[in-house]
C-alpha positions, -999 to 999 in steps of 0.1 A, spaced: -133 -317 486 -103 -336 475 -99 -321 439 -120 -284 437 -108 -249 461 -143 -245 462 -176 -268 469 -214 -251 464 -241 -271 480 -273 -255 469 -311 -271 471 -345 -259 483 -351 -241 519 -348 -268 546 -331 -295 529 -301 -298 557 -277 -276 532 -262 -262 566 -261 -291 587 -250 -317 565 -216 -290 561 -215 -285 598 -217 -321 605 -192 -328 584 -164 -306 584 -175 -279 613 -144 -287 631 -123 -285 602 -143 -250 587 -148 -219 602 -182 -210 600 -198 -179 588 -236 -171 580 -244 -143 557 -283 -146 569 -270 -125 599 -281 -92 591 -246 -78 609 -227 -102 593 -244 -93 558 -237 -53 561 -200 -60 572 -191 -83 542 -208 -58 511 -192 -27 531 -159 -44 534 -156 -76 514 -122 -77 514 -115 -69 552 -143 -94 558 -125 -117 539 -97 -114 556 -110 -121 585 -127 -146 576 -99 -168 559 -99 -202 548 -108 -229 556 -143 -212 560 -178 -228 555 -201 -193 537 -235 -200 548 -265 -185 527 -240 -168 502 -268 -161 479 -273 -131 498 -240 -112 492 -229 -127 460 -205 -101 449 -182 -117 475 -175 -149 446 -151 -117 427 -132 -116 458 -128 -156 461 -123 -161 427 -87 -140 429 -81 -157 467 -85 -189 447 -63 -183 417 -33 -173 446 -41 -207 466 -55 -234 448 -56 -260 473 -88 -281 476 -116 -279 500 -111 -248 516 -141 -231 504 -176 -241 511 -208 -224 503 -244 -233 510 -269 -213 494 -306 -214 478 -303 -219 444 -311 -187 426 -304 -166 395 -282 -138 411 -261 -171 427 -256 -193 399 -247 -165 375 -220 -153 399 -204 -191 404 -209 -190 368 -190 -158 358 -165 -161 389 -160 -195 398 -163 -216 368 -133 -241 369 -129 -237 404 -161 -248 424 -180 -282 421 -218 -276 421 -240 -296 438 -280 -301 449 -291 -313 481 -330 -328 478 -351 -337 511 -340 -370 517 -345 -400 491 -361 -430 503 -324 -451 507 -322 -421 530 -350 -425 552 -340 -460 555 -310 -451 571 -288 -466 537 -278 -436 524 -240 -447 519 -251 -477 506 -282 -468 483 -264 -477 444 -258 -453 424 -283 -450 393 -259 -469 368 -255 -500 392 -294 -498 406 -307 -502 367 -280 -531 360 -286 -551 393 -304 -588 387 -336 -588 407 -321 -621 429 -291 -596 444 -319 -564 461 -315 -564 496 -345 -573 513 -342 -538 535 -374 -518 537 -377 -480 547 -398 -483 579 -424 -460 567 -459 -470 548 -463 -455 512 -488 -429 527 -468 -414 554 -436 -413 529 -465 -395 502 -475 -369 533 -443 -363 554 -420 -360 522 -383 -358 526 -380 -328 545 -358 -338 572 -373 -317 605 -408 -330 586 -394 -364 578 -375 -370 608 -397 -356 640 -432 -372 645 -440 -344 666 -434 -319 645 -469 -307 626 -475 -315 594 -498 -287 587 -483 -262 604 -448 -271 589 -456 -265 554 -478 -236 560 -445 -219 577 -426 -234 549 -447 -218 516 -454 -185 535 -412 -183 539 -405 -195 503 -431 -168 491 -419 -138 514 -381 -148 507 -374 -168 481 -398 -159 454 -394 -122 459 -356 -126 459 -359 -144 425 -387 -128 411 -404 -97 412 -438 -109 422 -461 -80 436 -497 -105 440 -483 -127 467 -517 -139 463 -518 -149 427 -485 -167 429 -497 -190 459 -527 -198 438 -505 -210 413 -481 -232 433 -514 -247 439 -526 -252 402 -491 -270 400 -497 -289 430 -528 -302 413 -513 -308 381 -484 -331 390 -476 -358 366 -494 -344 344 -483 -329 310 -476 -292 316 -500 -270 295 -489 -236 301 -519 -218 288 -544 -234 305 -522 -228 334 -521 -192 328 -568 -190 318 -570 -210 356 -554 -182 378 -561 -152 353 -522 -144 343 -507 -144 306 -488 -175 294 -452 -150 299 -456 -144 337 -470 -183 336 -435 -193 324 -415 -171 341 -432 -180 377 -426 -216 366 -388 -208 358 -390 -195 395 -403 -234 408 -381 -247 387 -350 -229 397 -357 -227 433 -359 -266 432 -399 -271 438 -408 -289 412 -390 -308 383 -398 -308 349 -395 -339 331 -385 -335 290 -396 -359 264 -376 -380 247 -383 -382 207 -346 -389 196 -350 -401 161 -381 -414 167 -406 -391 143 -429 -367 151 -460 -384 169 -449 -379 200 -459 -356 227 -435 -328 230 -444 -308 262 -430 -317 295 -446 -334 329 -444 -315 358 -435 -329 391 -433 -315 426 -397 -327 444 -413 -332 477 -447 -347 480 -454 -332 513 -455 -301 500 -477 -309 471 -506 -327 494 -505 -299 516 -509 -273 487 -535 -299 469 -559 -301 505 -547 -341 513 -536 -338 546 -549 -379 559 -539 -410 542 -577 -424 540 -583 -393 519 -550 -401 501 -554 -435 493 -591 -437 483 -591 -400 460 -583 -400 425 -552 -381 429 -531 -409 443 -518 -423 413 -505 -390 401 -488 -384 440 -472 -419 437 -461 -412 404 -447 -380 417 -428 -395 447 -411 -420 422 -396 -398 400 -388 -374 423 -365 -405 439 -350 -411 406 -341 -371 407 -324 -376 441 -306 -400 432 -286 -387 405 -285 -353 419 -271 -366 455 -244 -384 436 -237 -358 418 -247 -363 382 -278 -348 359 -307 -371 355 -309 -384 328 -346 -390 331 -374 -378 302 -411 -398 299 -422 -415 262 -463 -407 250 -472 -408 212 -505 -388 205 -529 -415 205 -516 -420 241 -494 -448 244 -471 -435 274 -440 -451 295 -437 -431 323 -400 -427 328 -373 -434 303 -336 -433 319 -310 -428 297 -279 -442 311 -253 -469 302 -257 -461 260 -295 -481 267 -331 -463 274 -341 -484 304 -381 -481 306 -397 -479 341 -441 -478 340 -453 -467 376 -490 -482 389 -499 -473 423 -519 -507 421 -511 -533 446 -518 -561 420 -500 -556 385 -510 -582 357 -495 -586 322 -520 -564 309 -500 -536 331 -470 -543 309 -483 -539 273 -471 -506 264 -436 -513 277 -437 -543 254 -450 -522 228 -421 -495 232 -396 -520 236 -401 -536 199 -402 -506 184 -370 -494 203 -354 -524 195 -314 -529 208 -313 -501 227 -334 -510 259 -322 -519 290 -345 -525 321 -381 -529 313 -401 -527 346 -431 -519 364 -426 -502 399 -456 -510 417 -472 -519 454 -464 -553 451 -447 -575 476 -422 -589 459 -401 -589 427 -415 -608 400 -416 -614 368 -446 -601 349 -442 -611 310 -411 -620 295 -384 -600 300 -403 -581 320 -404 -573 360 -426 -560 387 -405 -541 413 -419 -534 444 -413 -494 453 -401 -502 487 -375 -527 485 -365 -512 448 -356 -476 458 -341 -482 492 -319 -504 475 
């Protein structure tokens, strides 16, 4: 706001895009929504009049649906230049980010807003470290805070705020609503998907296949589509911010490793309801759970860097005879290596392919850790910790 004309807040459906702008600067902004059908017609038939009318400063809700308007900022821009006039929400898509691309590169910071992370559930959003500071701190200087939520209610209400936020508010009936929207809207707006039908049955092959290694033809043989419309209904996740795919990293380190990515669903809400979890018994006991706490981690680590504003740096280390770190973060010129259990007791056993990794990486790693259900922070082997998730990530 201080040093760009223009700020783009995209992200998923839902994820408080609209109100976090209001909130903050709705008595400073005009605002304008272009999901208004009336509003729509008047800015493609006119979009300089409605421009005009509309001047600056001016919050653009939802300007994914009339993005031939970015033209018409770009020149307003280039004859005022003075920050934090412009502000856009809008659902990330194809047709959007090519026109910011093409119209206001130079001129408009981009950012994603994620369902909340877990600092933001706690309530210590403004004071949740950034990644770079969060991988340096010594274990002695966490705060003790806890979210005040239990691992299984954070795994089935997600970050959603309504979802999150509202213990009245149905789980079920929430992310049915939520799916059948993102199918009739989103997807067709990105895609052209004609079998509803089939694409739903895939969001839920995806569902069951987080944190796993993405295999895009078996993918494709499950719900009887070819590998292309596989990969270009996973572009469509992808880009429309359900799920995350994390790269592997194999910089200069030969050719025995794994090379396909893990996917990951961003809200684990979403993915229990899509995978049939819908109590924590069920949850706890089934032989998904490690994959869903898994999930829920690195998702966090995504909202972390996205909400401050950076990339993640964030890829996952497996040779092919299977020895695997889950996450490797790249940050501060070291790899810092996180392993994920969902057990509540972790033993040095746990941290053996960490130690493994970490000898053959040599200088270059920073934090070795296991993020776990334990209590407390403790050291497991030497130069090792065991991080408990809560405490950790609401840090």
């Amino acid at each position: 706001m201080r040093t760009f004309p223009a700020v783009v807040v995209t992200g998923p459906r839902q994820s408080g895009k609209t109100t976090l702008l209001q909130y903050g600067w709705g008595s400073s902004h005009r605002f304008v929504t272009l999901e208004d059908p009336d509003v729509r017609m008047r800015a493609q038939e006119d979009p300089r009049g409605f421009l005009d009318f509309h001047s600056p400063p001016v919050i653009l809700d939802e300007i994914q649906y009339v993005p031939e308007l970015l033209s018409y900022i770009k020149t307003m821009i280039d004859e005022d230049r003075r920050p934090g006039r412009w502000l856009f929400t809008g659902s990330q898509n194809f047709p959007l980010m090519h026109g910011i691309s093409q119209s206001l590169a130079g001129r408009a910071a981009v950012l994603c807003l994620l369902p909340f992370s877990l600092s933001e559930i706690a309530g210590r959003g403004l004071q949740s470290l950034d990644p770079a500071k969060l991988l340096k701190a010594k274990a002695d200087t966490f705060p003790t805070h806890k979210a005040k939520t239990s691992l299984a209610d954070w795994i089935l209400r997600g970050g959603y705020p309504e979802l999150c936020r509202d213990r009245k508010v149905d789980r079920q009936l929430w992310c049915s609503s939520y799916i059948a929207t993102y199918l009739e809207r989103d997807i067709r707006q990105l895609i052209n998907v004609t079998e509803l039908r089939a694409f739903e049955l895939f969001l839920r092959a995806c569902a069951a296949r987080t944190g796993q290694i993405l295999k895009l033809s078996e993918l494709a043989r499950d719900i009887g589509v070819s590998v292309p419309t596989t990969r270009r209904w996973l572009s469509a996740l992808e880009t429309s911010r359900q799920v995350y795919l994390l790269m592997p990293y194999y910089k200069s380190l030969g050719k025995r490793l794994v090379k396909s990515p893990k996917i990951y669903f961003l809200d684990t809400a979403l993915c229990t309801y899509l995978m049939g979890i819908h109590d924590s018994e069920v949850l706890l006991n089934g032989q998904s759970f490690g994959a869903l706490f898994e999930t829920a981690i690195v998702a966090d680590w995504v909202k972390r860097y996205l909400h401050g504003g950076y990339q993640p740096p964030l890829y996952y280390l497996r040779t092919r005879d299977g020895l695997e770190v889950d996450l490797l973060i790249e940050e501060c010129q070291k790899l810092n290596l996180l392993e994920i259990k969902a057990s509540m007791t972790l033993t040095p056993k746990h941290s053996q392919p960490l130690k493994l990794w970490r000898k053959q990486l040599g200088a270059r790693v920073g934090l070795t850790a296991l993020i776990g259900r334990v209590k407390k922070i403790e050291p497991l082997s030497r130069g090792i910790m065991a991080l408990p998730w809560n405490t950790y990530l609401s840090s």
